[in-house]
N, C-alpha and C positions, 0 to 999 in steps of 0.2 A: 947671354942676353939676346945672340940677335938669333938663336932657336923659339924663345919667347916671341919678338917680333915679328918672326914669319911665322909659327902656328898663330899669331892674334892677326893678321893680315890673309891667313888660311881660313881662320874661322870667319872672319868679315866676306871675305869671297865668296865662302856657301852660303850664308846669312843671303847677300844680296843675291844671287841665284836663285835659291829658294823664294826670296821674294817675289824676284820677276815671273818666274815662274807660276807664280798665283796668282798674279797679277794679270800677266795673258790669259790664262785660263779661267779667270773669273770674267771677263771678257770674250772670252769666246763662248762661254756655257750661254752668258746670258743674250746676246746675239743673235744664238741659238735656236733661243727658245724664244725673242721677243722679236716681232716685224717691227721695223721702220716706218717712217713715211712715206709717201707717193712719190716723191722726187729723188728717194734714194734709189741709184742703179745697181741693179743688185747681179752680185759677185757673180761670175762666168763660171762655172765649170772646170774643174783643178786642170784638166788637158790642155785648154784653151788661156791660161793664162801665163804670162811673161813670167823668166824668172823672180823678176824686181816685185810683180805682181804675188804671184805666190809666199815671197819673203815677209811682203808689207798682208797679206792674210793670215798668214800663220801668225805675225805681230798682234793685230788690231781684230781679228776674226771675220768673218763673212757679212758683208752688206745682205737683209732681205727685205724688201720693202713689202708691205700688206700685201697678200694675193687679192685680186680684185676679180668679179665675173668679168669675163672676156665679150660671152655670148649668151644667146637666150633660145632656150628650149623654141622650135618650129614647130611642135603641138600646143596646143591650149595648156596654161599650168594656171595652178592655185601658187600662190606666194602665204610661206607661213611661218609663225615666228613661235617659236615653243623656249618654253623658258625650261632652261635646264640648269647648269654651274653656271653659266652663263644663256642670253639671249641669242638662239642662234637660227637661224634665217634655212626653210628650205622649201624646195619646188615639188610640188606636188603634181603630178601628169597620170591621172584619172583616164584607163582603159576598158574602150566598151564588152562588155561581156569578159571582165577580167578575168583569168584565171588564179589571182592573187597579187600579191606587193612585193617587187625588191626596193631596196631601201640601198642608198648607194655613198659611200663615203670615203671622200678623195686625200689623198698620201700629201707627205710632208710638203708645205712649202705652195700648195696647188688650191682650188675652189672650186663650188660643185658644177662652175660652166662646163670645168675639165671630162666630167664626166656623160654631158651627153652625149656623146657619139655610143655609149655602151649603155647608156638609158635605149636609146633606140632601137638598138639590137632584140630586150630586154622585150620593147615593146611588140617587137615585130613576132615575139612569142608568144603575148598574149598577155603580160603584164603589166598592169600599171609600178609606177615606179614615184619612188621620192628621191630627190638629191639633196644632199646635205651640205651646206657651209658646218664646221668644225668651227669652235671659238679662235677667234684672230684672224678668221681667213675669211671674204667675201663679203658677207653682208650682217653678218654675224659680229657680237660683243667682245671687242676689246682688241689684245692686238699679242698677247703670247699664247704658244703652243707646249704640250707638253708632251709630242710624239707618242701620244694615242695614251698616257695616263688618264690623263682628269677626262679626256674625251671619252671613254669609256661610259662616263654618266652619262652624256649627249647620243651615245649608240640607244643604250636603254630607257632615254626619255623619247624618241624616236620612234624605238620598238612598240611602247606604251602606246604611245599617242595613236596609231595606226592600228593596235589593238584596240584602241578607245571606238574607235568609229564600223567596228565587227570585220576586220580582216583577220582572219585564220593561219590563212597560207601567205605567213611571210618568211620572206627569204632576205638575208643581208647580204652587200657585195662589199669589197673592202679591196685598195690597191696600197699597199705597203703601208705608213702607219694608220690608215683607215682599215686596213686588217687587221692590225696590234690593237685599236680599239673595241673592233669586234671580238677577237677572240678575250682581251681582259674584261670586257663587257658580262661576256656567257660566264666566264669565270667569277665573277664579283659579285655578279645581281643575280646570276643564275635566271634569264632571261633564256626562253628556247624557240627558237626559229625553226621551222622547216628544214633548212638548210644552210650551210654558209659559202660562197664562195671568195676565199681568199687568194688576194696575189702578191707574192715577194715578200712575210710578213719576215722580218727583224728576228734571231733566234731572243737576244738580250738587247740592252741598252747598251751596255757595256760593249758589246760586240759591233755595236752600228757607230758609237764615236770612235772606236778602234778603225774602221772602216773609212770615214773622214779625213783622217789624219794620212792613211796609206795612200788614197787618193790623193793627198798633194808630197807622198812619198818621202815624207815627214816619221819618225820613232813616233813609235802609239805607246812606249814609256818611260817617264812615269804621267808625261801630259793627258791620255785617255782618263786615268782615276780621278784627279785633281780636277782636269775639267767638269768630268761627271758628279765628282765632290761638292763643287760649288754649284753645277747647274742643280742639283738638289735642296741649297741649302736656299737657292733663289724662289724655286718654285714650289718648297713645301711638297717635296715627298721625293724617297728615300731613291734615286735611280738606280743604282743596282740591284733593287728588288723588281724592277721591273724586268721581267723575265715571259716572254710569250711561248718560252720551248714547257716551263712551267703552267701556263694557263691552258694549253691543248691536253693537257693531263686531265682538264675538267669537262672536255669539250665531247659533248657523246653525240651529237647531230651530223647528218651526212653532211661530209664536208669535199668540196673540189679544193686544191691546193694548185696554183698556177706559179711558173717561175722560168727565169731566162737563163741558162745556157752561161750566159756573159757578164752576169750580173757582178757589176764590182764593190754594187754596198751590200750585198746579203749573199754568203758562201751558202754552197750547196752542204757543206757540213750542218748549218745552221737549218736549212732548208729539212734536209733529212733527220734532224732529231725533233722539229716542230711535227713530220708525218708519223714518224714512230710513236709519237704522244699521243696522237690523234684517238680519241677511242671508239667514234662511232665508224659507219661507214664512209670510208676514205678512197678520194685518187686521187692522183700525184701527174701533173703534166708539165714538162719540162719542154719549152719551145728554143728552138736552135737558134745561134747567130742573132740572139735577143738579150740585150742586158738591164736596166733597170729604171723602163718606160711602158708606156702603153702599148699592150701588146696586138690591139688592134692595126698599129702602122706595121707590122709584117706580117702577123696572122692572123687576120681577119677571119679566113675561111677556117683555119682549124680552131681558133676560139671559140665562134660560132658554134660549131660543131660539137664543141666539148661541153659548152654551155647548154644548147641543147638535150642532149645525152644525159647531162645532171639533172635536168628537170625532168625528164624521160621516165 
C-alpha cells in the first residue's frame, strides 16, 4: 500500500512540475515577444541584476516596455507609413546627388532613432538612407515582435516601396534581428539588393533563447524548447524553423558580415556557419573587446572603413 501512495504522490509531483513549468515558460515566450506599456521599467541586464532579481525573472520573465524614438534625424527627413503585416512608420533622409539607398533596420528590443548615428555615416558616403521602425517598435502598429519572422514581410515591403519611386542601387543594413529579417527576407520573397550588410545575425531561434537563459546562468533544458514551444503557438509560426544559418544558403548578394569578439547572445560557432552559407561574395569582420552592441561606440574608425571598402 504505501508503494502505491508514494508512486501516486511521485506521479502528482511531476504532474505539478511539468505544469509549472509551462506555466513560466508560457510567460516568458510571450513577454518576449510582446512590449508593455510606457510605464513599465524594463528589466536590467542579467549582470546587473540582484540575486532576488534574477530569481523573480526567471519566475514571471522580463519586463519590456514599447521601444519609443529617443531622437530625430538632424538632416531634413520625410516621415512615412507603408503598410505592410502591419503599419509601420519610417524616415526617409533624401541625399543630394545620391549614389543610391540603404535601408536600415534596428535589432531586438530598439527603434529606428537607434540607428542614426550609422545613417550618418551612410550619408557622409553619399547615400540617402531610410530607417525603419519594425511592428511594435517606435511609431509603428501594435506592440509584438517576432525576432525578424513576420518582419521579414516589412524588409520587403520597404525594399518595394523604394524600388517603386526608381532606386536601383539599394543596399539593406541590419544590426542583429534587423539582420535575421533581412536575410529571411531575400530568402522568402527572393527580393535582391545590391548588397547586404549584416551585424551579429542569430545562427537559429533556438540558439538565441538558449543564449537568454545562459545569460542569467540558468539550464537552457528542457525550458529553451517549451519556451520556444509556446512562444510559437502564441505568435502563429513554427519557431524552430526559424533558422538564418538556413536562409544564407539562399543568399547570393555580396554580403559584409560584422560581429564582436565578446558577443554573449550570438556564438562565433553560429557566426561561422551563417558565413560558410553565405553563397555570393562575402567578408567576415570580427571587431575585438566588442560584444553584442553598436559597434560604432569602439569602432567607429575601422567600421567606417570596412563600410566603405564594401561599397568600393
Amino acid at each position: 500500500m504505501k508503494f502505491y501512495t508514494s508512486k501516486r504522490n511521485y506521479t502528482k509531483a511531476i504532474a505539478f512540475i511539468f505544469i509549472l513549468i509551462n506555466v513560466i515558460a508560457f510567460f516568458h515566450a510571450y513577454k518576449f515577444t510582446h512590449f508593455q506599456g510606457d510605464t513599465i521599467e524594463k528589466t536590467k541586464s542579467p549582470e546587473k541584476l540582484t540575486s532576488f532579481e534574477k530569481v523573480k525573472t526567471l519566475f514571471l520573465g522580463v519586463n519590456n516596455p514599447k521601444p519609443k524614438n529617443k531622437n530625430f534625424p538632424s538632416k531634413k527627413f520625410q516621415t512615412l507609413k507603408l503598410k505592410s503585416n502591419k503599419e509601420i512608420e519610417c524616415w526617409f533622409i533624401q541625399n543630394p546627388n545620391s549614389k543610391g539607398t540603404v535601408i536600415l533596420f534596428h535589432g531586438y528590443g530598439s527603434e529606428k532613432s537607434a540607428l542614426i548615428e550609422r545613417s550618418n555615416e551612410f550619408q557622409k558616403l553619399g547615400y540617402s538612407t531610410m530607417l525603419v521602425d519594425f511592428m511594435g517598435s517606435g511609431n509603428s502598429e501594435g506592440n509584438q515582435t517576432t525576432i525578424g519572422f513576420k518582419e521579414a514581410e516589412e524588409v520587403k515591403s520597404c525594399f518595394d516601396y523604394i524600388s517603386t519611386i526608381g532606386e536601383t542601387n539599394i543596399y539593406l543594413f541590419g544590426s542583429s534581428m534587423g539582420a535575421v529579417a533581412i536575410m529571411k527576407s531575400i530568402n522568402d520573397y527572393q527580393i535582391k539588393p545590391k548588397g547586404i550588410i549584416i551585424e551579429c545575425p542569430f545562427g537559429s531561434m533556438y540558439e538565441t533563447v538558449c543564449a537568454r537563459f545562459r545569460k542569467m546562468n540558468a539550464p537552457t533544458f528542457p525550458m529553451a524548447s517549451i519556451l520556444l514551444f509556446w512562444g510559437s503557438i502564441q505568435n502563429g509560426f513554427w519557431g524552430f524553423s526559424h533558422n538564418p544559418c538556413e536562409y544564407a544558403k539562399n543568399i547570393n548578394c555580396p554580403t559584409l558580415l560584422l560581429y564582436g569578439e565578446k558577443d554573449k547572445s550570438v556564438s562565433r560557432k553560429e557566426i561561422d556557419e551563417i558565413y560558410n552559407n553565405l553563397k555570393g561574395t562575402k567578408k567576415l569582420k570580427v571587431y575585438k573587446d566588442t560584444g553584442h552592441e553598436n559597434y560604432l561606440i569602439k569602432n567607429k574608425v575601422e567600421w567606417n572603413f570596412d563600410i566603405s571598402t564594401f561599397f568600393s
